[in-house]
C-alpha positions in Angstrom: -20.7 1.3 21.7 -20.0 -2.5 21.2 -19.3 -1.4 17.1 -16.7 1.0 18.4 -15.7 -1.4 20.6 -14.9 -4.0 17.7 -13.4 -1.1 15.3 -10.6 -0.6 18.5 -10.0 -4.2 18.7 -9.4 -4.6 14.9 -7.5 -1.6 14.4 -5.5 -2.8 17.6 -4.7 -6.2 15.7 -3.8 -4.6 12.6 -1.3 -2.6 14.4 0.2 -5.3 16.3 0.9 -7.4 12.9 2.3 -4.1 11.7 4.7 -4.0 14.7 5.7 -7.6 14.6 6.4 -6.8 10.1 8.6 -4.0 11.8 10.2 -5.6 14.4 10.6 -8.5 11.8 12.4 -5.7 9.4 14.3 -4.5 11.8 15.9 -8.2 12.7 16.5 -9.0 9.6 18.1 -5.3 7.5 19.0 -7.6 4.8 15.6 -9.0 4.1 14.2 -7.4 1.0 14.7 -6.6 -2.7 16.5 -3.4 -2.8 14.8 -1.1 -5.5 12.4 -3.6 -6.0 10.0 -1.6 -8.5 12.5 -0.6 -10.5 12.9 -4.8 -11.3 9.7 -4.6 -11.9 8.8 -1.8 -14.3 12.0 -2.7 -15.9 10.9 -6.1 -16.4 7.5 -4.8 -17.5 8.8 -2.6 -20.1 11.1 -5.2 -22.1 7.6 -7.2 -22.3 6.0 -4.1 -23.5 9.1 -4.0 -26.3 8.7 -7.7 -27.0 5.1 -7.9 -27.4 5.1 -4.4 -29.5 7.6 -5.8 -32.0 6.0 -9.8 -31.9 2.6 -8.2 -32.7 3.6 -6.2 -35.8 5.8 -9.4 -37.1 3.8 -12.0 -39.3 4.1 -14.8 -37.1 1.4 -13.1 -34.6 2.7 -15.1 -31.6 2.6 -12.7 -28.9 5.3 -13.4 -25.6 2.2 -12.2 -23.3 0.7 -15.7 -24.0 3.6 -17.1 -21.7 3.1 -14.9 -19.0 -0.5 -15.0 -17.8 -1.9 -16.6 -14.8 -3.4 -19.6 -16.1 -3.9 -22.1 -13.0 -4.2 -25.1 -15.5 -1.1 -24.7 -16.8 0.4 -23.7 -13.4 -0.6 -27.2 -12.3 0.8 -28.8 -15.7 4.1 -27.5 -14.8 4.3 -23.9 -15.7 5.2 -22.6 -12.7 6.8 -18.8 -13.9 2.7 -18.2 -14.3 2.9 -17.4 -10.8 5.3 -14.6 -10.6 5.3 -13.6 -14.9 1.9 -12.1 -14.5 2.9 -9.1 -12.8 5.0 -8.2 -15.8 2.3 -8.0 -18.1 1.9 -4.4 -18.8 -1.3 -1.9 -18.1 -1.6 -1.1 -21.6 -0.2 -1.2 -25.5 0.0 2.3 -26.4 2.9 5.0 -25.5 1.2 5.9 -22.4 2.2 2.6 -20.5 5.6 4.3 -20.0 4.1 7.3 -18.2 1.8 4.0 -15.8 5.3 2.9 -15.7 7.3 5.8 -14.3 4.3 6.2 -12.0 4.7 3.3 -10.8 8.3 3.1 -9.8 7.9 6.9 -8.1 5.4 5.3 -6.3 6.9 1.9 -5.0 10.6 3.9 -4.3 8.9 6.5 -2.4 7.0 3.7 -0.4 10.3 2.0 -0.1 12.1 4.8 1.1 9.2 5.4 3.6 9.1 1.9 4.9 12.5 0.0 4.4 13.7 -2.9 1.5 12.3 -5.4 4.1 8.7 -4.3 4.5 7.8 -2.9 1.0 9.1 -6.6 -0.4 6.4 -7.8 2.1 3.8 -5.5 1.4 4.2 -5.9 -2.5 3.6 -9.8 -2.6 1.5 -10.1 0.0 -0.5 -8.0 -2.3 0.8 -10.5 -5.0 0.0 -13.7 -3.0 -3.8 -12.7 -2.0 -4.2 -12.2 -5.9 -3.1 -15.8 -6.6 -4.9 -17.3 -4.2 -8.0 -15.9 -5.3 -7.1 -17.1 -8.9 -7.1 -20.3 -7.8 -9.9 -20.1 -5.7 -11.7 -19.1 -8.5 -10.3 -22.3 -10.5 -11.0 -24.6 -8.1 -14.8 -23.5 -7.3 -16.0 -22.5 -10.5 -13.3 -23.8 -12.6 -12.9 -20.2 -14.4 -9.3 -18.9 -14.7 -9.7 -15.5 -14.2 -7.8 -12.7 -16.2 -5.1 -12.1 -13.1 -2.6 -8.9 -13.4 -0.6 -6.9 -11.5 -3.5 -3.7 -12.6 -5.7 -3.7 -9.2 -2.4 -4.6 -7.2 -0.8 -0.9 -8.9 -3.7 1.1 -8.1 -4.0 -0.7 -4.2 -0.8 0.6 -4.1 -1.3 4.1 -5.2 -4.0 3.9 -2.4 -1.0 3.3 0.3 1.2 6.1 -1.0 -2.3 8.4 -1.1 -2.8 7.7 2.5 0.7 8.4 3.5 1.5 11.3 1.4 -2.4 13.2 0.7 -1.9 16.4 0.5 1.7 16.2 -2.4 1.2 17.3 -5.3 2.0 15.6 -8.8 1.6 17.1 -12.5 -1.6 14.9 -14.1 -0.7 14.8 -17.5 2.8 16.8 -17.0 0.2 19.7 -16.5 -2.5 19.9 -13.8 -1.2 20.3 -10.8 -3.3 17.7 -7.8 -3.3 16.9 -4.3 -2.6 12.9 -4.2 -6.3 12.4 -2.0 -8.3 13.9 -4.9 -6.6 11.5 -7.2 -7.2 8.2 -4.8 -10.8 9.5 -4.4 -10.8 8.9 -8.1 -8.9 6.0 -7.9 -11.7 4.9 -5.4 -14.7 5.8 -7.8 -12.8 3.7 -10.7 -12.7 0.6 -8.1 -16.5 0.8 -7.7 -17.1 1.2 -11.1 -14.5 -2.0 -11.9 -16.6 -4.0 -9.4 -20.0 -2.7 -10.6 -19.9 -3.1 -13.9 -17.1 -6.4 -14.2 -18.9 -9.8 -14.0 -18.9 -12.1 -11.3 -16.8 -13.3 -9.9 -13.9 -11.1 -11.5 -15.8 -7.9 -10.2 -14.0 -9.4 -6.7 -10.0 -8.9 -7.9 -10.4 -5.2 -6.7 -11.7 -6.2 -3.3 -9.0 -8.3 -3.2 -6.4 -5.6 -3.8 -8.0 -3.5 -1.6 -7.3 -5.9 1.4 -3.7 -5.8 1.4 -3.9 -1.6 1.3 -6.0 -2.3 4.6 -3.8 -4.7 6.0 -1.2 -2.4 5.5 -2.9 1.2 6.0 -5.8 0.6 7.9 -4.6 2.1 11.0 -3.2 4.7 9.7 -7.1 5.5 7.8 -8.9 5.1 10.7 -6.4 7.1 12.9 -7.2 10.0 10.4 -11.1 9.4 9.9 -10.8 9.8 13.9 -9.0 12.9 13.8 -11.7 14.2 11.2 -14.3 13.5 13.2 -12.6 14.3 16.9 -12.1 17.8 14.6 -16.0 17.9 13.7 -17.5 17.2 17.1 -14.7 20.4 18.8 -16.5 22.6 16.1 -19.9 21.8 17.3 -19.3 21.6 21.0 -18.3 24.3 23.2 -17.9 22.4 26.4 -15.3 19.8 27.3 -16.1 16.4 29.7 -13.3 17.0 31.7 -14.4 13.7 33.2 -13.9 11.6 30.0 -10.6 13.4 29.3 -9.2 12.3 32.7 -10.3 9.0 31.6 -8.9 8.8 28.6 -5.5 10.4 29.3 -5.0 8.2 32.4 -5.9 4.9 30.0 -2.8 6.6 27.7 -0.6 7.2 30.0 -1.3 3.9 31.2 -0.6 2.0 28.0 2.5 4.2 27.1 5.5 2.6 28.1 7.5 3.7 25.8 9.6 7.4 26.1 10.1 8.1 22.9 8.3 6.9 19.4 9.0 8.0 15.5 6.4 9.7 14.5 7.1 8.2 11.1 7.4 4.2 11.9 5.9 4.6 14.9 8.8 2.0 16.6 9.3 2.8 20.5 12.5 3.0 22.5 11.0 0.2 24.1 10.6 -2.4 21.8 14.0 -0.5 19.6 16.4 -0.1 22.9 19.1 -0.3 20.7 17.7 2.3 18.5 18.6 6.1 18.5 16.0 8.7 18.3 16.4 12.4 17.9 14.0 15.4 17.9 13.8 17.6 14.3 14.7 21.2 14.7 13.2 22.0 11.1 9.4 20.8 13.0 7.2 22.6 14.7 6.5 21.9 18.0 8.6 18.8 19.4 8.4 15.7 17.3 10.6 12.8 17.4 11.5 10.3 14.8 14.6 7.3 14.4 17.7 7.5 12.7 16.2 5.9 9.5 13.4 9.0 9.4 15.1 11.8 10.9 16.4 13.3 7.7 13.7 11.5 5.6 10.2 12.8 6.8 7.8 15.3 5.9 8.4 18.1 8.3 5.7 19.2 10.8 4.2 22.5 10.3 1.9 23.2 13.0 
């Protein structure tokens, strides 16, 4: 009871920062970098060029040497260290183009999901957390750790898995997979990173991983609930009629709102200048904002 207790009072803070990053967004419509990923990749594929055509010239020098995160030479002045890493691509081959269309579908779907504004946040908050450990790393064990933007990618695929897991993309151009059989392999490649990677750069997954929770971890445990709340209806045939008074006097307590976007999740009463409508194309009476109701995955059922 007190561990459920503390699981409702963590996912209860986690959505309040998530409605202060909205309410923040929604203040400010001009903060953000418009199409950021598509910087990014860009960016991350004329490095690709540059260090394909540098390493087959004689001179051998390759332009990734100037990118990495190096906290020593952060401290000595090289301060583009701390934003040039992400650039550094996934791999050397021809494949890094495919990593690096599936990265921009990703990060403009995300964007288009969440608005400029919080996708900028959720991006380098996932970039900040990474430098930070880098140069905790330095600091303690004076290590400088082999920091990219790889665990940062895949966190991200995590996000996109949990908001979209049941679309389907082409693996290879070919295979056709739901997105949560891919993060549950995506999952089994963290664990294997962190198992089998040495101390203490087995930790740069985890440290991915905590921005995804920051961000999604409501939205995961809202759905592990409705699993199990699913699992428990199967095996009982009885209903506390008691505990359902409780529980949908508690709710209709702590709703104060009249209607909510069942995409955002912002309220007409912290949004009382925002318009909400109901989609005819749903089933069953949903209601979203004007920024989601043409751009949401109808209901079915």
């Amino acid at each position: 009871m007190i561990g459920e207790n503390r699981n409702c009072f963590g996912v209860l803070r986690m959505k309040s920062l998530m409605k202060k990053i909205d309410l923040f967004c929604y203040r400010h419509p001009r903060f953000g970098i418009p199409n950021l990923m598509l910087y990014v990749v860009v960016g991350g594929a004329i490095v690709w060029l540059f260090n394909l055509f540098t390493s087959a010239s004689s001179s051998g020098v390759s332009i990734l040497s100037y990118l990495y995160f190096s906290p020593a030479l952060i401290l000595r002045g090289q301060v583009w260290r701390l934003l040039t890493f992400i650039l550094i691509p996934p791999g050397t081959g021809i494949l890094t183009l495919v990593a690096f269309y599936f990265y921009f579908f990703i990060g403009r779907t995300l964007e288009q999901q969440w608005g400029p504004g919080k996708f900028t946040i959720y991006f380098f908050t996932g970039v900040l957390l990474t430098i930070l450990y880098g140069f905790a790393v330095w600091f303690i064990f004076r290590v400088s750790l082999p920091v990219s933007a790889h665990y940062i990618y895949l966190s991200m695929f995590f996000t996109f898995a949990t908001l979209y897991p049941d679309m389907q993309v082409l693996l290879f151009f070919i295979i056709p997979l739901k997105m949560k059989w891919l993060a549950i392999v995506d999952a089994a490649f963290f664990v294997y990173e962190i198992a089998t990677t040495s101390f203490p750069a087995n930790l740069l997954p985890i440290v991915a991983v905590l921005n995804y929770l920051l961000f999604c971890g409501d939205v995961l445990v809202d759905a592990f609930k409705r699993l199990r709340g699913g699992s428990r209806k199967q095996r009982q045939n009885t209903v506390n009629f008691k505990t359902e008074v409780r529980r949908i006097q508690y709710e209709q307590k702590q709703k104060t709102y009249t209607r909510r976007c069942e995409v955002c999740g912002r309220t007409d009463t912290d949004y009382p200048d925002l318009e909400f409508r109901y989609c005819s194309r749903c089933a069953g009476y949903h209601c979203f904002c004007m920024d989601h109701i043409n751009n949401h995955k109808h209901f079915t059922q």
